[in-house]
N, C-alpha and C positions, 0 to 999 in steps of 0.2 A: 434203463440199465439197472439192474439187482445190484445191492452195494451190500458185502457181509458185514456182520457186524463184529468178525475178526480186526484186531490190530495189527500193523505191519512195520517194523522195523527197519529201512532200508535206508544206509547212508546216516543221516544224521536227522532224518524226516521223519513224522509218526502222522499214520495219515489209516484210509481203508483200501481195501483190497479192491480193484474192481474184475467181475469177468474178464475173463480170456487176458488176464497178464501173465505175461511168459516169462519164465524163471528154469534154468536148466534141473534145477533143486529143489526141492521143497521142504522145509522143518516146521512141521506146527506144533504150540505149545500152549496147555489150556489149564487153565484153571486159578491160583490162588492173586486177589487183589492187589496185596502185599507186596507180591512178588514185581510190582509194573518197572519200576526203575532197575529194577535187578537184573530183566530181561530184555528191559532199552538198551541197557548200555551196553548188555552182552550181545544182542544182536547187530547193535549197530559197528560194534568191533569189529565184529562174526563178518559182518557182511564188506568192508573194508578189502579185508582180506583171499572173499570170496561173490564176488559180486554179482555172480550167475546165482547165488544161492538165497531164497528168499526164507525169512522168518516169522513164523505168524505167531501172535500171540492174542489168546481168548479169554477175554477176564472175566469168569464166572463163579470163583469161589472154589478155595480147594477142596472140599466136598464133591465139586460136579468134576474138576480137574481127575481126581482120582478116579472115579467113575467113566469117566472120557478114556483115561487109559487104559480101563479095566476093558471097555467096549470095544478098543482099538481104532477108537473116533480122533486119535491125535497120537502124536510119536513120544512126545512127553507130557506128563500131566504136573500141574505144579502143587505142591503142598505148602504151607506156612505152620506144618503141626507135623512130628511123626505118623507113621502109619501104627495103625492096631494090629494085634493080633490076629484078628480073621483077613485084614488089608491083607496082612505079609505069606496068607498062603497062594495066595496068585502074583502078588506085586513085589520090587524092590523100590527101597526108598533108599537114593543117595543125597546125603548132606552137602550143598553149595556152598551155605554160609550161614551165621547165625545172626539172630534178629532181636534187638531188645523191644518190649512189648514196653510203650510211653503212657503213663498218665494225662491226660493233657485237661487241663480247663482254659475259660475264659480268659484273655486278658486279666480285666478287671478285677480275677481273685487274685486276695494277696497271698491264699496258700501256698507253700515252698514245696511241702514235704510231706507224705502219707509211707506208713507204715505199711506191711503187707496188711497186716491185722485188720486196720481200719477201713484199708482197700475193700477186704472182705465184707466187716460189717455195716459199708456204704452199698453194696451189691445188692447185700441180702437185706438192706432194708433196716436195719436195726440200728443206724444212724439218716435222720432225714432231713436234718437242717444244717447248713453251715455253721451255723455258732456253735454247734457242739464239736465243731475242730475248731474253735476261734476264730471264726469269719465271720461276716455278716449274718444277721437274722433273714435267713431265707431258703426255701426249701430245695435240696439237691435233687436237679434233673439227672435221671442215669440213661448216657448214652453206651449202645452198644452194638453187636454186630449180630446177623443173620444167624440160625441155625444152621454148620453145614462148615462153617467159617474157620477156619486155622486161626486166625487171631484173636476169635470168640476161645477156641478152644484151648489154643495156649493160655488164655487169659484165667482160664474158667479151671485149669488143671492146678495152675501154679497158685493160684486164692484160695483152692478146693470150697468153689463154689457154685462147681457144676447142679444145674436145675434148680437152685437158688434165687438167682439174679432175679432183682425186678425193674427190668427197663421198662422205661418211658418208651423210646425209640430204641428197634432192632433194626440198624441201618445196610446196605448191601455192600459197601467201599470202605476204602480205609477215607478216599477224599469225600466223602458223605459225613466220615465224623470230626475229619477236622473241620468242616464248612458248619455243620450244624452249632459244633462246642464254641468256633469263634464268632456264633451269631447269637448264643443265648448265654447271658452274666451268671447263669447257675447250674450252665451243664460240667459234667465231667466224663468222659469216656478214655478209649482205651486206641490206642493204633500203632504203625509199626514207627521202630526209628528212625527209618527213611522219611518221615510223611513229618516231619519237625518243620515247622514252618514261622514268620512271623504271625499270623495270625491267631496262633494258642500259645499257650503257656504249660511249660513241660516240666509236672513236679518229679521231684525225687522220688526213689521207693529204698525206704530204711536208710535214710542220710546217702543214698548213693545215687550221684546221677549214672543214665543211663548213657555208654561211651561204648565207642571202640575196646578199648580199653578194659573196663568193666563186664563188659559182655565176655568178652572172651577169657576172661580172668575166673568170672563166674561171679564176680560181687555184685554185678549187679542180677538179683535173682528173676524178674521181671521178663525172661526173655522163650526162645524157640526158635526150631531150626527150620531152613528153607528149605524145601528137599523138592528132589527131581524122582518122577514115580515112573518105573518101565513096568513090563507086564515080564514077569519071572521065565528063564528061561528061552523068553523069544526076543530073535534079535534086530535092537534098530535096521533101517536103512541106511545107506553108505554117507549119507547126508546126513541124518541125525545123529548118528554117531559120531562122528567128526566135530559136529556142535558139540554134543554131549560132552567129547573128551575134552573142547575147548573150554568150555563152564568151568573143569574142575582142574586145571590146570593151574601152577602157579602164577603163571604169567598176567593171570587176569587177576591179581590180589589185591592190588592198586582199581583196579575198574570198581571192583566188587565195593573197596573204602570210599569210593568216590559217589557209589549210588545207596549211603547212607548205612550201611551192614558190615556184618564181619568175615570177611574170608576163613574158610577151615582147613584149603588145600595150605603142605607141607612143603 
């Protein structure tokens, strides 16, 4: 039996799809890493209330998420980065919720706090050892994300450090860089504030932790929005659309705090 390599959200279970299962509905949903809890927990609501109605989620990056919708290969494509300029003459990007972008190292660093500044000139290379932020004598691994990546590209916008960066490791998940930073004493990378775990350590940026709160406020500057990408002018299915208006409704505001982000719906 062929097993996709789509996610499915049904109930309270995250599992794969297999051939020939029957679902009166169908919503697929493709694209940014980031987005994975954000879409658990809306689907898994989603489907609560409609049970015949299946949700599929494809974790590829929103780079190919947009691309997927631009194709017509999925009903929603997911972003973790606004759209561009040339995106927005075919596509519409609607805002879910917002997402602060975390610092994260090893445990064992005792660093608290980086600045954007420092942020930058740890990227670009022009800081390469710890001691020159007061930490140990030892040289900083820079982890980071894929070309293609909303979370690379928020990261990369707000440092203005686009084609700068010199990573060590360009990884393809956000759980790739928490797994990596809590297995090496000298990494530091970057990931969403959903993916906060005990395994890393999540510094501040400019004395400000990254919160509910903060994000939404705007103090803490570290962040980017999660958007849902349609293809301009053409209209969902009777199913998709029914998810779609469900995502941005108030009702799920509390879901949306609960899978680590910031609700935007009023």
């Amino acid at each position: 039996m062929k097993v996709s390599k789509l996610v499915t959200f049904i109930g309270f279970t995250c599992g794969v799809i297999f051939a020939g299962s029957a679902f009166a509905g169908n919503v697929s949903t493709d694209g940014s890493t980031s987005m994975e809890k954000v879409i658990g927990i809306l689907s898994e609501s989603y489907h609560k209330a409609n049970p015949d109605v299946k949700v599929t989620y494809n974790p590829t990056g929103s780079g190919a998420g947009i691309t997927a919708a631009l194709e017509g290969r999925t009903d929603i494509g997911l972003s973790s980065r606004g759209l561009k300029a040339d995106e927005q003459k075919k596509l519409v990007g609607t805002t879910v919720a917002l997402d602060g972008i975390i610092m994260v190292v090893n445990p064992g660093n005792k660093l608290k706090n980086l600045s954007l500044e420092q942020i930058a000139k740890l990227y670009k290379g022009e800081i390469t050892n710890w001691k020159e932020l007061g930490g140990v004598d030892a040289p900083v691994v820079l982890i980071g994300r894929e070309a293609g990546s909303g979370t690379r590209d928020g990261f990369e916008s707000v440092t203005h450090t686009k084609n700068a960066c010199k990573y060590r490791q360009e990884l393809t998940s956000t759980g790739d860089v928490i797994t990596t930073v809590s297995q090496n004493p000298n990494a530091i990378g970057y990931a969403s504030l959903s993916a906060v775990s005990k395994k890393i350590s999540v510094l501040s940026v400019n004395g400000i932790r990254a919160s509910e709160a903060s994000v939404k406020d705007g103090s803490y500057k570290l962040q980017r929005p999660f958007v849902f990408v349609t293809v301009k002018d053409k209209a969902l299915s009777k199913d998709a659309q029914k998810f779609y208006d469900y995502a941005l409704s108030k009702e799920v505001a509390p879901l949306i705090v609960k899978a680590g982000v910031v609700p935007v719906a009023k």
